[in-house]
N, C-alpha and C positions, 0 to 999 in steps of 0.2 A: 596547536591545541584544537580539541573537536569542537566546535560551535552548536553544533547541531546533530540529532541521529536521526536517516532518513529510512524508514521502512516500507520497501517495494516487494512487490511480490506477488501472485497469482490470486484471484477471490479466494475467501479462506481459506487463506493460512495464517489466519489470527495475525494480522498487521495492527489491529485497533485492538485488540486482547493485549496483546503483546505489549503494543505502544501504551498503553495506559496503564498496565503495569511500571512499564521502566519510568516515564514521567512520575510515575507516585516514587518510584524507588530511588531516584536523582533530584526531585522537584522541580522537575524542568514540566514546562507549558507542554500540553500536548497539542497537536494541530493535524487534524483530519482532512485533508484536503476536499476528500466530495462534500464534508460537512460544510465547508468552505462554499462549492460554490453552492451548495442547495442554499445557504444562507443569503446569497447575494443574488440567486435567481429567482429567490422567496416561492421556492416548488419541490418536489421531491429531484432524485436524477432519471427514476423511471419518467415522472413527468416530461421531463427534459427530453429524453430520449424520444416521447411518443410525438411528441408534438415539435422538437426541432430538429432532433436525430443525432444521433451519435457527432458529426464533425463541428454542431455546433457548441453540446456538449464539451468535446476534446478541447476545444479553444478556451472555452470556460476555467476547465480544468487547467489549462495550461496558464493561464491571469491568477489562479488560484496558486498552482505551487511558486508562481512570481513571486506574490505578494507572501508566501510563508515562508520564502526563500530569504530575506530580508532579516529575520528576527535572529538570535539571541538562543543558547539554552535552553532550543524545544526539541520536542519528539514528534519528527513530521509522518504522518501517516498519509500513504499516497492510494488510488485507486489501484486496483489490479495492472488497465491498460496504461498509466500516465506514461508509463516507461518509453511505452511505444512511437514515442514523438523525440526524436533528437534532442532537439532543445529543452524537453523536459528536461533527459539523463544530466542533459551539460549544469544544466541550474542545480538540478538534487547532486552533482559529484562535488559542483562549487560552494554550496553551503552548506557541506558535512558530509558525516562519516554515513556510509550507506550498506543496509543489509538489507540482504533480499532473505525473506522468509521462501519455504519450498514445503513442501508435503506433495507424497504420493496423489494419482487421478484418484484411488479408490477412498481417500480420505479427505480430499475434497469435497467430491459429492456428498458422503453421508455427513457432511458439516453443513451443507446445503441444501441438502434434500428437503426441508420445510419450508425454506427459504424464498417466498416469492417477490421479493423485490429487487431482483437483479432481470434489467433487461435484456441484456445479451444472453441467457439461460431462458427463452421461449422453447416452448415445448420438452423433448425428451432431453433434460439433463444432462444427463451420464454423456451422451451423442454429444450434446454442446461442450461440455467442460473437457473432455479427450479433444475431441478441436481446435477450440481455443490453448489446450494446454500444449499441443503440438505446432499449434502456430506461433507461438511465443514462448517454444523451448531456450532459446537463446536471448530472450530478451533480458533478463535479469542479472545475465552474465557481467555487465559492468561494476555491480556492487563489491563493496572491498571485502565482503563476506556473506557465507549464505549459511541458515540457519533450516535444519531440517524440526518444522514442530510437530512433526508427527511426532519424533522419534524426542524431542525435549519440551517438557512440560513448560507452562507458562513464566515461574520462577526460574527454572535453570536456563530459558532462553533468554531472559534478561541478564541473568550472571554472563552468562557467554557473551553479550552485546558488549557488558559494560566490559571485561576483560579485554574483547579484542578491540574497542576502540580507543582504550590504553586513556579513559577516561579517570582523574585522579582523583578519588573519591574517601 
């Protein structure tokens, strides 16, 4: 039986859209992992980032999906990069069913084109997100399903979670 639904995936692609949808729609907790650690670092993650840099950050994050890893009938919501650490993948594949969200580069950006609070998108955008989205073409690859939201609205990506995670509702 599924414990838990974990949503990985690229900056927006509506992982926290998504996931707060399905938590209202199953009433399951929802848990946000960067919300997680800005909580416990009591700073934003841009902060984090300016001031202790991205590897201290990762580790942060990686105590984060520990401790959310742990619970019960949530909807874990994960950073874009958590994936990128082993032992993240191992933790989110062991406490639940895992979808990775996807959408095209070109609807990325204009999801984020207003967007100033993501630190790895310094300067020209469009340049950073084609990057990062070609460096971690395969990073997602281990979820048990990937969910394109360009192409399915907020509702029908939740139907599809809950169907393929053979949750009994």
């Amino acid at each position: 039986m599924v414990t838990n639904i974990i949503l990985v995936g690229f900056m927006g692609t509506g992982k926290s859209t998504v996931g707060q949808a399905l938590s209202e729609r199953l009433g399951w907790k929802f848990v946000d992992t960067d919300r997680l650690v800005e909580e416990r670092e009591k700073r934003s993650i841009a902060e984090i980032f300016a001031r202790d840099g991205e590897g201290y950050f990762r580790d942060a994050e990686t105590a984060a999906i520990r401790e959310a890893a742990g619970g019960h009938k949530q909807i874990i919501s994960t950073g874009g990069g958590a994936v990128l650490r082993e032992e993240n993948r191992r933790l989110l594949q062991e406490c639940g069913f895992v979808v990775a969200l996807k959408a095209p580069a070109e609807t990325i950006i204009e999801r984020l084109r207003k967007d100033t609070g993501r630190p790895l998108l310094k300067g020209d955008k469009e340049r950073e997100v084609r990057r990062l989205m070609e460096n971690r073409k395969t990073a997602y690859d281990f979820a048990d399903v990937s969910i394109d939201t360009s192409v399915w609205n907020v509702r029908h990506a939740v139907e599809r979670i809950i169907a393929a995670s053979k949750i009994g509702i």
